[in-house]
C-alpha positions, -999 to +999 in steps of 0.1 A: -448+821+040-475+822+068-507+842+070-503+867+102-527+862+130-531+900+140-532+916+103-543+886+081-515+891+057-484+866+042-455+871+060-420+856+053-403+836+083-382+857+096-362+831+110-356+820+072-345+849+061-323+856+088-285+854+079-259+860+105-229+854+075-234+885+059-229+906+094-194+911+103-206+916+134-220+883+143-188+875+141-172+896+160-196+885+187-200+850+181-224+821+173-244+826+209-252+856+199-265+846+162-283+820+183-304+843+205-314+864+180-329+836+163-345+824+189-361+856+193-371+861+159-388+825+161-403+833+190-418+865+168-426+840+142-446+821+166-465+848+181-474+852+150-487+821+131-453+809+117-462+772+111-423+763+098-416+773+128-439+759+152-435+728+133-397+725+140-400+736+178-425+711+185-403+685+166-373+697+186-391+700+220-413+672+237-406+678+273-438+699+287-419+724+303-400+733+274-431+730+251-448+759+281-416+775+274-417+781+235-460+787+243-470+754+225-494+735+239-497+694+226 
């Protein structure tokens, strides 16, 4: 849980409760697809204040131009 930065409230990762298994769907369409759509609900996370989140990109990314990328800054 994270506090939002816009409304100031606790917010569940999304990323963490995200669950591709349970969509028959995401099978149907494959694991790149599961991945983008976590990497855009990450990418919502860290817009807004998700710290599990910008914790395990910035672990995961040290070049620059992927930490410019992902809006990090070291």
């Amino acid at each position: 849980m994270y506090r939002d930065k816009k409304t100031g409230q606790f917010r569940q990762c999304r990323v963490k409760s995200f669950t591709h298994n349970d969509d028959p769907m995401n099978d149907y369409a494959g694991s790149d697809v599961c991945a983008e759509i976590a990497n855009d609900l990450r990418k919502k996370d860290l817009r807004d204040g998700c710290t599990e989140c910008r914790r395990e990109v910035a672990e995961n990314a040290s070049e620059p131009d992927v930490m410019a990328r992902w809006d990090l800054r070291r």
